[in-house]
C-alpha positions as CSV (number, residue, x, y, z in Angstrom):
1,X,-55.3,45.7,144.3
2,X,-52.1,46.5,142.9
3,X,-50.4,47.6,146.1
4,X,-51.8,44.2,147.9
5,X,-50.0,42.3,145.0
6,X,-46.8,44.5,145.4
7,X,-46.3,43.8,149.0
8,X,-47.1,40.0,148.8
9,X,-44.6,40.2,146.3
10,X,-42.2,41.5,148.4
11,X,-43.2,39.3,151.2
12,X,-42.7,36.2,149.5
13,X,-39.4,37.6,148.4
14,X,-38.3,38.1,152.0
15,X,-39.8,34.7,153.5
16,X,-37.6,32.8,150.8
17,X,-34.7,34.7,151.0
18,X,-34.7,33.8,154.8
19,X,-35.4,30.3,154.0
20,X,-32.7,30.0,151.4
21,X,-30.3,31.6,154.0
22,X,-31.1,28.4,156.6
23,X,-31.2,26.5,153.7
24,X,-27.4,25.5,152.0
25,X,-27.3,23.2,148.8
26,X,-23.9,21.8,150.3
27,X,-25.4,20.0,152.9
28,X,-27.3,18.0,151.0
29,X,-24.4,17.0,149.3
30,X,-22.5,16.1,152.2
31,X,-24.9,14.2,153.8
32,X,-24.8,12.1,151.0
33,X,-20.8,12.7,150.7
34,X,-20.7,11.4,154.5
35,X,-22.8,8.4,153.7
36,X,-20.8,7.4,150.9
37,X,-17.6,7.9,152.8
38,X,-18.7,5.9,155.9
39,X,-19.6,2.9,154.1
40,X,-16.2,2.9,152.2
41,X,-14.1,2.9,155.8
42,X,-16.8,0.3,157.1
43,X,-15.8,-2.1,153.9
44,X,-12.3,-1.4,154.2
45,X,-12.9,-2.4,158.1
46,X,-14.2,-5.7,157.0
47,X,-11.6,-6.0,154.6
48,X,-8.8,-5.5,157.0
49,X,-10.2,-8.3,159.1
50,X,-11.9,-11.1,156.6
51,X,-9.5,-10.6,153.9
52,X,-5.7,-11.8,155.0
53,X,-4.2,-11.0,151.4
54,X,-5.1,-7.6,151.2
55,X,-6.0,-6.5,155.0
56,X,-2.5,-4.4,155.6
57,X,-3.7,-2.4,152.7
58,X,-7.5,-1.7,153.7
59,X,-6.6,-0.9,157.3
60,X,-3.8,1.9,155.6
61,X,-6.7,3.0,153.3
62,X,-9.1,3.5,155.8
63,X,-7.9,7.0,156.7
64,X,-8.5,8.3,153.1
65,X,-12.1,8.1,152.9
66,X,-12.4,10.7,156.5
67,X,-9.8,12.8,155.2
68,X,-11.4,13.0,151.6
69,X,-14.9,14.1,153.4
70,X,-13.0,16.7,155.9
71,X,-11.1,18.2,152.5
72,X,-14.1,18.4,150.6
73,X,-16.8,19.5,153.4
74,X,-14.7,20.5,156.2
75,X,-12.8,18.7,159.3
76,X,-16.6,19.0,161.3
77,X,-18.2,16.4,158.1
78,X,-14.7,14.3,158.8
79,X,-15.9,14.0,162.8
80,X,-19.7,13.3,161.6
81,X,-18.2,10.4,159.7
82,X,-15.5,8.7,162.2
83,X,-18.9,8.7,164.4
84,X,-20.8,7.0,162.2
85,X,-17.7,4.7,161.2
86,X,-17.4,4.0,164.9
87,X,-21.3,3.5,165.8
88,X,-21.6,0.5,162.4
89,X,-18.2,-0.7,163.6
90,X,-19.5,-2.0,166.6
91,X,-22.3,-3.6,165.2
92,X,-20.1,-5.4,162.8
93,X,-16.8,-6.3,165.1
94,X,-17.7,-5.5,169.3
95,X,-17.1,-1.9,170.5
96,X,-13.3,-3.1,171.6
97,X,-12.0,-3.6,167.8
98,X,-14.4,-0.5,166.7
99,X,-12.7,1.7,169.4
100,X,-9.1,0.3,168.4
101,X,-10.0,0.6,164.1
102,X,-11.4,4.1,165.0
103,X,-8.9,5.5,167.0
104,X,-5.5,4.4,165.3
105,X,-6.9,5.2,161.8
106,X,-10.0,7.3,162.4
107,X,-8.3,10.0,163.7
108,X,-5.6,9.6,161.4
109,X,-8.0,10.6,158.7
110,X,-9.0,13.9,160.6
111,X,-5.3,15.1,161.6
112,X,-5.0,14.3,157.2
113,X,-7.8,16.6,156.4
114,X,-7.2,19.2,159.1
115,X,-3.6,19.8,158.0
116,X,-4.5,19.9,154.6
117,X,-7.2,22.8,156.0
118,X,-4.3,24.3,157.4
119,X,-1.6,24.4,154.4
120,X,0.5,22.1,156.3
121,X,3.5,20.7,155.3
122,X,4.4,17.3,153.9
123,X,6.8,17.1,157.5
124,X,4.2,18.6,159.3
125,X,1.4,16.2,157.8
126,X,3.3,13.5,158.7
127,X,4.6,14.3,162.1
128,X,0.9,15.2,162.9
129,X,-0.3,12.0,162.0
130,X,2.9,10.0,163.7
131,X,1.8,11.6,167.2
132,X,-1.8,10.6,166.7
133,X,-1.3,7.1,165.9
134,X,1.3,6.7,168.8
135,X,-1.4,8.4,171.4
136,X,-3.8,6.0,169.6
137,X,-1.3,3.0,170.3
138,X,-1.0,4.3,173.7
139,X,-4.7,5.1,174.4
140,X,-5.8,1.4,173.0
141,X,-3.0,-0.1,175.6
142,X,-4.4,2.0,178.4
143,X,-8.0,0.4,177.2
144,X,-6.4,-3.2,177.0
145,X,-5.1,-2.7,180.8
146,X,-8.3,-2.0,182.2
147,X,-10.5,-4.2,180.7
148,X,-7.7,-7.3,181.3
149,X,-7.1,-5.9,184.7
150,X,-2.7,-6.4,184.4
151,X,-0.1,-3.9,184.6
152,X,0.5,-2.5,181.0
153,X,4.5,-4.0,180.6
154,X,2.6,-8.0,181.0
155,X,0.7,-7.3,177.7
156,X,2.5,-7.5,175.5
157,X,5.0,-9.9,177.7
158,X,2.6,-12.5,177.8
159,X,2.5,-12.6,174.1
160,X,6.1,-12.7,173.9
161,X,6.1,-15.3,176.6
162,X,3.7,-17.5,174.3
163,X,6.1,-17.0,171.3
164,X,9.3,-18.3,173.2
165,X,7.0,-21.5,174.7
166,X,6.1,-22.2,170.9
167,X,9.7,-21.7,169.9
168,X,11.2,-24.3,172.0
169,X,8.7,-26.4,171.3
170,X,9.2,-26.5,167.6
171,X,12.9,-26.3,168.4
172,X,12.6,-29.6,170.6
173,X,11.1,-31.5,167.2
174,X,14.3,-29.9,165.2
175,X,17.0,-30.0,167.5
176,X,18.3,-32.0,170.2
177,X,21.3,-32.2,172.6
178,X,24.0,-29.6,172.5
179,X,22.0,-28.2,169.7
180,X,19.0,-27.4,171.2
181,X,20.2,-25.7,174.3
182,X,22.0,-23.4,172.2
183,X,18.7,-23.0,170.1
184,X,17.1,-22.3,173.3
185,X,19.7,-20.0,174.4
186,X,19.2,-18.1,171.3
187,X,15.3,-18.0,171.2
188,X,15.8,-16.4,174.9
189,X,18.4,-13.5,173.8
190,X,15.8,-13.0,170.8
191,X,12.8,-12.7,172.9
192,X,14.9,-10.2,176.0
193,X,16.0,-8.1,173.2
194,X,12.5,-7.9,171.5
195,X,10.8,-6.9,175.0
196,X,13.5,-4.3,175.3
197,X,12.4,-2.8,172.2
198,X,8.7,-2.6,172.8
199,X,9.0,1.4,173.6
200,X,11.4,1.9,170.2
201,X,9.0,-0.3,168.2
202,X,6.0,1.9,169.8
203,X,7.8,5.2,167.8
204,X,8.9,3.4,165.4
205,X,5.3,2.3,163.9
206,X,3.8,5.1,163.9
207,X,6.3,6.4,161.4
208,X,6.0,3.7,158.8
209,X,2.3,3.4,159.1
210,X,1.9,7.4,158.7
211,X,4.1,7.5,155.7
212,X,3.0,4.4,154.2
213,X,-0.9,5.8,154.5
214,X,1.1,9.4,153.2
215,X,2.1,7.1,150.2
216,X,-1.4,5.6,149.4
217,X,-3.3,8.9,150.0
218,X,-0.9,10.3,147.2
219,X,-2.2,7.2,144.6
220,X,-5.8,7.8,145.2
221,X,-6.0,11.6,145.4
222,X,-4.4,12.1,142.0
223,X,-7.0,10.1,140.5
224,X,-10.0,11.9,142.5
225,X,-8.6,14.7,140.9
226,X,-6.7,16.2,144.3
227,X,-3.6,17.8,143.2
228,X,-2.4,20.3,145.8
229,X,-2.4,18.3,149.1
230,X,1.7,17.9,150.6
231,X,4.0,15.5,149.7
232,X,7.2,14.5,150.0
233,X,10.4,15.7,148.2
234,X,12.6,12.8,146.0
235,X,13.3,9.7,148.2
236,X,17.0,10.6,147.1
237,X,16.9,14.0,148.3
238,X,16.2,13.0,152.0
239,X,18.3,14.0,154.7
240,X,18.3,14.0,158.5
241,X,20.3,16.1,160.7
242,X,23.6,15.6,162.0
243,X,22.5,15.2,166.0
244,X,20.8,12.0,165.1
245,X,24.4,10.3,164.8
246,X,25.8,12.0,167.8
247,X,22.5,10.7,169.9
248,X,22.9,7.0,168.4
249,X,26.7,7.2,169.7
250,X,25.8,8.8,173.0
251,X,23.1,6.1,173.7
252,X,25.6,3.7,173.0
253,X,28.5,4.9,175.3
254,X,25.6,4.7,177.6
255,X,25.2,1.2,178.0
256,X,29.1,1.1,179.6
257,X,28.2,3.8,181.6
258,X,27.7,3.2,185.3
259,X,23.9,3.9,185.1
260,X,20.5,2.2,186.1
261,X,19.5,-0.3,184.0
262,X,16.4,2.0,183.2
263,X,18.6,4.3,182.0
264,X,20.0,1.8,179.8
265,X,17.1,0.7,178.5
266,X,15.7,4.0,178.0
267,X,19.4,5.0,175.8
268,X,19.1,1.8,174.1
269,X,15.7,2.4,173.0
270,X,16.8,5.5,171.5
271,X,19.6,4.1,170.3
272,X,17.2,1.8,168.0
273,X,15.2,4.6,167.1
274,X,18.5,6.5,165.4
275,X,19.5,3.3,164.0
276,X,15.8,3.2,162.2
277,X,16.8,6.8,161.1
278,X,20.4,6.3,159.9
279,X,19.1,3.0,157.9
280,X,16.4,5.5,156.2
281,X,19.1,7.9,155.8
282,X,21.3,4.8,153.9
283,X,18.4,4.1,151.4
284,X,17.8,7.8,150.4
285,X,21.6,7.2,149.4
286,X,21.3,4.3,147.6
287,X,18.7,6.2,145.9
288,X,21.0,8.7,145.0
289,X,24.0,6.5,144.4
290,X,22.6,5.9,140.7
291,X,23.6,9.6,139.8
292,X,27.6,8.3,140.0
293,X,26.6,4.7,139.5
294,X,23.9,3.4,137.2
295,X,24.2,0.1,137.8
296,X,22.7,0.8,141.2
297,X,19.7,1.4,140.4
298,X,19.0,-1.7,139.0
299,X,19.8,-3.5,142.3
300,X,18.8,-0.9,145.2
301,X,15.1,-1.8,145.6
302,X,16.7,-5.7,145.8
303,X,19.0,-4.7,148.1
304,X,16.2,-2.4,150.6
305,X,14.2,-5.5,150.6
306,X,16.8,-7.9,151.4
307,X,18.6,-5.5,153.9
308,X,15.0,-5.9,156.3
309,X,15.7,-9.7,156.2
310,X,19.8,-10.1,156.1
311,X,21.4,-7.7,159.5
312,X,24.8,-8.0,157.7
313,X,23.1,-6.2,154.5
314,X,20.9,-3.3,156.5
315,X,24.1,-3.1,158.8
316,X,25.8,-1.9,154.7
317,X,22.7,0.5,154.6
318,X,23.3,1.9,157.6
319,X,26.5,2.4,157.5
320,X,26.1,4.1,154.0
321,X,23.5,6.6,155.8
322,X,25.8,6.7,158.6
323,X,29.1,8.0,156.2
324,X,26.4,10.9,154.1
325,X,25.5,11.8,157.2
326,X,28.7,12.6,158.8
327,X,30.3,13.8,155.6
328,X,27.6,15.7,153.8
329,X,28.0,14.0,150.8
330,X,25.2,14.7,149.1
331,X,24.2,18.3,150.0
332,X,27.9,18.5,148.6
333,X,27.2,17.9,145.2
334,X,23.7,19.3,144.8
335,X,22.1,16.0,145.0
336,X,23.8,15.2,141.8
């Protein structure tokens, strides 16, 4: 009798300690983890599209509840959730703006948690998640093509050619004459040089999306209690290298070149794109500028904010960026 009760002692043992083994107590919780976190991006998706005041800031957020989940449970729970994202998505806005949410943002929120698996840097963070978003741009205008059936440089030209008809038409109540066909003749240079800059602005958004979502993810994760995830030195302590001025002049010694006028649009593109740099460069040193004079730093957000508006003021910035960056300035003196 005893022996029978030792070995269904030790059989029991066994059977559970198999079934514990299948088993895991974390996947309860992040089932219930995932949950939580897919009905967070699914608000924030409504949000982003009901909400004008606020939507710029729930379609940034929207990576941080994926990345959270891939942190906490692993990038695998950050997949389970973009699926799930994307599936209740669809029911709520058409597969088309689901596909678009899930792909520019989604993903972003998976390249967030599988660097921060990784150790990744605060560069390399953001560099992954600037190629993702402009593979995401380019993968919803490869979607847009097909399903409108027009070659891929006619969509966005046909919503440029909308904005110059409604331009001269609110030109033609304003203006009349003289006056308007220099309007005109203005809104025409503005459009031509926007549609030149679609590929520039294509690299360019990524960036200021990536570290504006780098910027937010920093906010909330402090107060969840996330401390070690990377970030960014000082804004004053930025600094690009020197090759980015010598490619801005080179694209510009381009356009007087004998050339195709594809080549010339491809150096001017690049060209913008080192501009965008040089002007970042210019605010990390009127950042700094405080250090030698602290009157600045009473005026310099005033005077990033006005410089997006006023050319002749971010044409100051980037000059400022432009002079650091070909004399060292900073690096000089320690940042201080």
């Amino acid at each position: 009798m005893i022996e029978y009760g030792y070995k269904k002692a030790i059989y029991i043992y066994i059977l559970e300690g198999v079934v514990m083994n299948q088993f895991k107590a974390g996947d309860t919780n992040a089932v219930v983890l995932a949950g939580m976190c897919t009905a967070l991006a699914v608000v924030l998706s409504m949000v982003g599209f009901y909400v004008p005041g606020i939507s710029l800031l729930a379609l940034l957020s929207l990576p941080l509840p994926i990345a959270y989940m891939g942190i906490r449970e692993g990038v695998k729970w950050a997949v389970i959730a973009t699926s799930g994202i994307m599936i209740l998505d669809s029911a709520f806005f058409g597969i088309t703006t689901a596909f678009f949410l899930v792909v520019m943002f989604g993903f972003a929120g998976i390249a967030m948690a599988y660097c921060y698996q990784k150790r990744a840097s605060a560069l390399r963070t953001f560099g992954t998640i600037v190629v993702v978003m402009f593979f995401a741009m380019l993968l919803n205008l490869l979607g847009t093509v097909v399903m409108m059936g027009m070659p891929w440089d006619q969509v966005y030209g046909s919503t440029l050619d909308q904005m110059q008809g409604m331009a001269k038409e609110m030109s033609g109540l304003m203006a009349s004459g003289d006056q308007l066909d220099q309007v005109n003749q203005q809104t025409e240079e503005m459009i031509k040089t926007i549609r030149k800059m679609i590929p520039a602005a294509m690299v360019m958004a990524p960036m200021v999306l990536a570290w504006a979502v780098m910027q937010i993810e920093k906010v909330v994760f402090r107060r969840l209690g996330l401390t070690d995830f990377p970030q960014f030195p000082p804004l004053e302590r930025w600094h690009f290298p020197r090759w980015v001025l010598l490619l801005l002049l080179l694209s510009v010694g381009t356009q007087y070149m004998p050339l195709t006028e594809q080549v010339k649009d491809l150096a001017y593109n690049v060209g913008a794109v080192c501009y965008f740099v040089l002007w970042i460069q210019g605010i990390a040193t009127l950042w700094w500028l405080p250090h030698i004079y602290p009157v600045v730093k009473r005026l310099r957000l005033l005077i990033v904010i006005i410089s997006i508006w006023i050319p002749l003021l971010q044409l100051f910035t980037v000059y400022l960026g432009v002079a650091d960056m070909a004399l060292n300035y900073r690096k000089k003196r320690g940042y201080e």
